[in-house]
C-alpha positions as a Markdown table, in Angstrom:
| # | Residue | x | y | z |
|---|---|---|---|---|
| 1 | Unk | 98.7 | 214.5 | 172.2 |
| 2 | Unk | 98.0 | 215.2 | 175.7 |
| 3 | Unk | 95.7 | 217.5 | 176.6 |
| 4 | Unk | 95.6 | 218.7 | 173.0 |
| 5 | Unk | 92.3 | 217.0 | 171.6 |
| 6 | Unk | 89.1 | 219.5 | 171.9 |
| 7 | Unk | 86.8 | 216.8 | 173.5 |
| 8 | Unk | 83.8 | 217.7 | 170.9 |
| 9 | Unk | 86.5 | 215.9 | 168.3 |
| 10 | Unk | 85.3 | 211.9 | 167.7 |
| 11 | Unk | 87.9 | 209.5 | 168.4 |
| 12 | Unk | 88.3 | 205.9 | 167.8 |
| 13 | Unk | 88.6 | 203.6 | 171.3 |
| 14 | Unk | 90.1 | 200.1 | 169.4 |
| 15 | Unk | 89.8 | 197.3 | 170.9 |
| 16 | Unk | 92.2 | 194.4 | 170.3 |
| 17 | Unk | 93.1 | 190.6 | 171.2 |
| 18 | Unk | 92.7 | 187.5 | 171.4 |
| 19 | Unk | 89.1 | 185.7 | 170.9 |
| 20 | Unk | 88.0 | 185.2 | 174.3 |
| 21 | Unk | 89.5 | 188.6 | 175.7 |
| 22 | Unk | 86.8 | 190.9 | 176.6 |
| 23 | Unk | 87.1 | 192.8 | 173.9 |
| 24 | Unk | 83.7 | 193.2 | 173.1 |
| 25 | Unk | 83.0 | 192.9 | 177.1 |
| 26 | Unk | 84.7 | 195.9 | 177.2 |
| 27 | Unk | 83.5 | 198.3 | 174.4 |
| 28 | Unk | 79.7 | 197.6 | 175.3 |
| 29 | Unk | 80.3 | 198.9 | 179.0 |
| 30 | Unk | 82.0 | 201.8 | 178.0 |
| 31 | Unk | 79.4 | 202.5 | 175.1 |
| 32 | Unk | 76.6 | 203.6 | 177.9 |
| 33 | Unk | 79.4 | 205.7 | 179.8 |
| 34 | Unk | 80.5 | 207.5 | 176.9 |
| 35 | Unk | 76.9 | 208.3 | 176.4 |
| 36 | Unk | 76.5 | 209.8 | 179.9 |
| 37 | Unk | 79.3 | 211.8 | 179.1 |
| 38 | Unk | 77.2 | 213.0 | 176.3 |
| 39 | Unk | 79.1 | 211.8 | 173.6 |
| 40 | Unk | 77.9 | 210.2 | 170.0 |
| 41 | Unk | 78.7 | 206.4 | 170.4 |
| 42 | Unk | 78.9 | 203.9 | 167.9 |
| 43 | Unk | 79.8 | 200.3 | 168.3 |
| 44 | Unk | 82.0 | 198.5 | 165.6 |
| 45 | Unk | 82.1 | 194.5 | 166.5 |
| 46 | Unk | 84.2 | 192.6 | 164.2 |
| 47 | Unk | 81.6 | 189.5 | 164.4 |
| 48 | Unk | 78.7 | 192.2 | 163.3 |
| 49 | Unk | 81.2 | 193.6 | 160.8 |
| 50 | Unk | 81.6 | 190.6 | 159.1 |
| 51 | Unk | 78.3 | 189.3 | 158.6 |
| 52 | Unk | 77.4 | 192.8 | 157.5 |
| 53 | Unk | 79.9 | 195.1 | 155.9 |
| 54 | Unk | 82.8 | 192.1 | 155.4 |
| 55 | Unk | 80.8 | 188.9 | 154.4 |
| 56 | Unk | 82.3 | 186.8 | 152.0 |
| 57 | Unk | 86.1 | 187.6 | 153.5 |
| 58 | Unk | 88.0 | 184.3 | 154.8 |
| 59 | Unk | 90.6 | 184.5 | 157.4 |
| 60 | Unk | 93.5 | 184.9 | 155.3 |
| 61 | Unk | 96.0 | 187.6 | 155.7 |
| 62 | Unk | 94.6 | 189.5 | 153.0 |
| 63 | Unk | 91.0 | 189.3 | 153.6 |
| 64 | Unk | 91.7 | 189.8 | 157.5 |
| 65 | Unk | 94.0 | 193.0 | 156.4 |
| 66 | Unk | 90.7 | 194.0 | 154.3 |
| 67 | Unk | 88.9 | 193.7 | 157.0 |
| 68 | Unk | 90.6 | 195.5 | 159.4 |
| 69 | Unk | 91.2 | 198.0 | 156.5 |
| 70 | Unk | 87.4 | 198.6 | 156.5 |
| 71 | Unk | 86.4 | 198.8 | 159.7 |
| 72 | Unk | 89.0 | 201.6 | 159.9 |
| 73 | Unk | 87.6 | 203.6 | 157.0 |
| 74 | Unk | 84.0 | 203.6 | 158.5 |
| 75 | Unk | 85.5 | 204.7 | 161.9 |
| 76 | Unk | 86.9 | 207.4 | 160.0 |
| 77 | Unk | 83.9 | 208.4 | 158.5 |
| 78 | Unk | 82.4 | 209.0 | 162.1 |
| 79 | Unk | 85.1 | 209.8 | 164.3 |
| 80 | Unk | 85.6 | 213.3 | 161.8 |
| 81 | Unk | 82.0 | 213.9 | 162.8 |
| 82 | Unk | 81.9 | 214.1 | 166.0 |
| 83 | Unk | 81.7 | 210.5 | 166.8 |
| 84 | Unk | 83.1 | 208.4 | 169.5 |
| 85 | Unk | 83.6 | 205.1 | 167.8 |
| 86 | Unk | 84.4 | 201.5 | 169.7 |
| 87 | Unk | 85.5 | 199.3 | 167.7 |
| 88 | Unk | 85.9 | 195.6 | 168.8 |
| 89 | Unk | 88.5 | 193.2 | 166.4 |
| 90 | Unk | 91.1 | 190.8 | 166.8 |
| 91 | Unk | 93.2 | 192.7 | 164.1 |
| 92 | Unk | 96.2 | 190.3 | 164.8 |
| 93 | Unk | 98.7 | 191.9 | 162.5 |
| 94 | Unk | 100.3 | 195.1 | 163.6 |
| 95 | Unk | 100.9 | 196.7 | 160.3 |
| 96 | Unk | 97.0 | 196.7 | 159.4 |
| 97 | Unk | 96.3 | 198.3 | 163.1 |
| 98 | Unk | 99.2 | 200.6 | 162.1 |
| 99 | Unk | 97.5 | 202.2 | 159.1 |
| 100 | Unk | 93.7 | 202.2 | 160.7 |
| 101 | Unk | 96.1 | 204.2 | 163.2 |
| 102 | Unk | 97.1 | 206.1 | 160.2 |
| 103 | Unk | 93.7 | 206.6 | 158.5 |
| 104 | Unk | 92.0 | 207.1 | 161.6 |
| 105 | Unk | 94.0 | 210.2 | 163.8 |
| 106 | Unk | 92.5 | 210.2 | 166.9 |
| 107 | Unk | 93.3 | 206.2 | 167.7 |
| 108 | Unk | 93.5 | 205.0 | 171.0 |
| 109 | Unk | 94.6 | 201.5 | 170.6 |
| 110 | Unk | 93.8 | 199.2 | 173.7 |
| 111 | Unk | 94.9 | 195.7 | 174.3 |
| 112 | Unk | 93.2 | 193.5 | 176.1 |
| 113 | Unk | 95.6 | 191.2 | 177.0 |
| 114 | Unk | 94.8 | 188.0 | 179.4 |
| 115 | Unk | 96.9 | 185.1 | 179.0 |
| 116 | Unk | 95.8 | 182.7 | 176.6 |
| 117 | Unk | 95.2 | 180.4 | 179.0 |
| 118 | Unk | 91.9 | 182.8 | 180.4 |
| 119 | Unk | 90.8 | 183.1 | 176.7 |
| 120 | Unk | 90.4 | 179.0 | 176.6 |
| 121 | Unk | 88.5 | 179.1 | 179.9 |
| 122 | Unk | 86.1 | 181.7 | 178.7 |
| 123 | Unk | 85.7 | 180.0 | 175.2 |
| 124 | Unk | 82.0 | 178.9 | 175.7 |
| 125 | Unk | 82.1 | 177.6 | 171.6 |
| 126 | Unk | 85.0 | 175.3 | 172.2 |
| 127 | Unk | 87.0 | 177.6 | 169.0 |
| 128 | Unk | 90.3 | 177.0 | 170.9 |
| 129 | Unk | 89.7 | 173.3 | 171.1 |
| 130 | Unk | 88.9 | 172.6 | 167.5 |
| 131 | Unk | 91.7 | 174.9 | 167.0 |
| 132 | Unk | 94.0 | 172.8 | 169.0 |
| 133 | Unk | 93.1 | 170.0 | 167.4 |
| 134 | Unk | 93.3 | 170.9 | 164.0 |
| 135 | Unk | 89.6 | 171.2 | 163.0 |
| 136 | Unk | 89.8 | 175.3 | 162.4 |
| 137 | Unk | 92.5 | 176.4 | 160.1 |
| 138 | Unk | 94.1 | 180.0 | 160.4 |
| 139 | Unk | 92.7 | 180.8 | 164.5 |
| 140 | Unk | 94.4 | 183.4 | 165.9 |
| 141 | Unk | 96.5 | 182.3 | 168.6 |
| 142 | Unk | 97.0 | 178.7 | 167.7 |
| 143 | Unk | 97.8 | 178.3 | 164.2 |
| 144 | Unk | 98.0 | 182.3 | 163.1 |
| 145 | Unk | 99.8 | 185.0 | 164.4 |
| 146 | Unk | 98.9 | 187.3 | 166.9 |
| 147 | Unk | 101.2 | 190.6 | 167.0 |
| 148 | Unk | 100.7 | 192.4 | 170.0 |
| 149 | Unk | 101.1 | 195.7 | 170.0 |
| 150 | Unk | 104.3 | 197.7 | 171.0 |
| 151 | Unk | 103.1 | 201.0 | 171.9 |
| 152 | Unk | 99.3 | 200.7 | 172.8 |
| 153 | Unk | 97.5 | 203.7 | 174.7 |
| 154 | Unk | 96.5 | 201.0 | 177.6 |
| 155 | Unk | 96.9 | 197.3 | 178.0 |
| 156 | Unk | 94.5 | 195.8 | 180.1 |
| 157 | Unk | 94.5 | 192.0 | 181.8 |
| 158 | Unk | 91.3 | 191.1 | 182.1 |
| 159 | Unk | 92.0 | 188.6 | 184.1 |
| 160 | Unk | 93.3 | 190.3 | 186.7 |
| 161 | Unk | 90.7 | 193.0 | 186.9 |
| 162 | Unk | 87.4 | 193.5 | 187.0 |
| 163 | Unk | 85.3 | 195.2 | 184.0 |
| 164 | Unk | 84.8 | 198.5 | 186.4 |
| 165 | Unk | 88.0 | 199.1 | 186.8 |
| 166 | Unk | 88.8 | 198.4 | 183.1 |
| 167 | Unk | 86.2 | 201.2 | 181.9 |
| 168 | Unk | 88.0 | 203.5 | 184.6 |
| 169 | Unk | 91.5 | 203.1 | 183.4 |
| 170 | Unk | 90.0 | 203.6 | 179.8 |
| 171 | Unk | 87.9 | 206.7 | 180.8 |
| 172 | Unk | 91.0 | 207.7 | 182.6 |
| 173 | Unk | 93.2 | 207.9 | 179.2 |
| 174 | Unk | 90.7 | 209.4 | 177.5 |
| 175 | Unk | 90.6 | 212.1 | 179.6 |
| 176 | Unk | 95.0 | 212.6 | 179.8 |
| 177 | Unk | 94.4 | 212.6 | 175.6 |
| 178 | Unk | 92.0 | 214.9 | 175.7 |
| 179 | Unk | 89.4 | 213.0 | 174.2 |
| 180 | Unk | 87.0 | 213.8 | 177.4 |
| 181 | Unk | 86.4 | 216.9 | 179.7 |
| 182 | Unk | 86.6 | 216.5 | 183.6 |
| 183 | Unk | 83.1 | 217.0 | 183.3 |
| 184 | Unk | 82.4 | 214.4 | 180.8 |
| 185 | Unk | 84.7 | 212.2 | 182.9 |
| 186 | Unk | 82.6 | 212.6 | 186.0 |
| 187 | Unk | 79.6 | 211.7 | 184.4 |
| 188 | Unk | 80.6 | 208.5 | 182.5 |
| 189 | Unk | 81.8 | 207.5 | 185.9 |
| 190 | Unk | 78.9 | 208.7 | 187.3 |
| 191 | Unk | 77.2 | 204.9 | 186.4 |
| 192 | Unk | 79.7 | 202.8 | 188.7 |
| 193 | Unk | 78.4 | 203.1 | 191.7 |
| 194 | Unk | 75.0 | 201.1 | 190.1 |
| 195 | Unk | 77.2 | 198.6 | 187.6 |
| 196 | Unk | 77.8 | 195.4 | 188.1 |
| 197 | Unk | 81.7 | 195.4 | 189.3 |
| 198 | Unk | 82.1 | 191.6 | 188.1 |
């Protein structure tokens, strides 16, 4: 797909892992870069998403794979119109990720993928705790299933490096899939010399 994207085409930048990864860390850094760039931005959080367009769902394999399922159809709806769309989801189960791939097109799937350990650390509502001890039923990465993905555009340890150079690698891949111009590239990165590197 290199190279072969017109960069006035939307594209979906998806987000997943663990709770507790940066996910959403991630996408609303990039949003204001992608906006220098002069792109349309949208921001799909899977908390938002789920008090909004998925309330009522549990975390069940079906009503996560619902989920998932709609998320992907609204970032359909945007990324054909021009839209960059971040969207920010554990989606644990490949399959579902697989056909938002599907639905979707122009996918870039990034994993952000510090060890579980980091996640636990950084969990500031004790999930993982209540988790461990059997308080929370079906959390991802203790007693559900997280399925990593085998061939995502860029997998990130956000444990290991800083958010600046996170949003570089990503604005990086963009640019090699032809999602960005040079041009656009050098204005989304434009922003870094004033952001916070932490």
């Amino acid at each position: 797909m290199s190279g072969s994207q017109s960069s006035k085409n939307g594209a979906v930048v998806w987000f997943t892992g663990l709770s507790g990864a940066g996910k959403s860390t991630l996408a609303e850094a990039l949003l204001p870069r992608l906006r220098a760039a002069g792109k349309k931005v949208e921001l799909l959080d899977g908390d938002i998403v789920r008090t909004h367009l998925s309330k009522g769902l549990g975390y069940s394999r079906e009503d996560r794979d619902i989920n998932v399922d709609r998320i992907a159809f609204v970032a359909h709806l945007l990324a054909r119109n021009g839209v960059t769309v971040l969207v920010a989801a554990i989606s644990p189960y490949r399959a579902s990720r697989d056909r938002a791939r599907e639905t979707i097109g122009s996918f870039v799937e990034v994993h952000v993928a510090p060890p579980v350990a980091e996640c636990i650390k950084r969990d500031v509502k004790g999930l993982y705790q209540k988790a461990l001890a059997g308080e929370i039923p079906q959390f991802t990465g203790v007693n559900d299933p997280y399925e990593e993905p085998l061939s995502a555009e860029l997998t990130l340890d956000t444990s290991a490096i800083s958010v600046e150079k996170a949003l570089s690698q990503i604005l990086i891949t963009l640019r090699e899939l032809g999602y960005l111009e040079e041009s656009e590239l050098a204005r989304a990165e434009a922003p870094g010399d004033a952001a916070n590197p932490s």
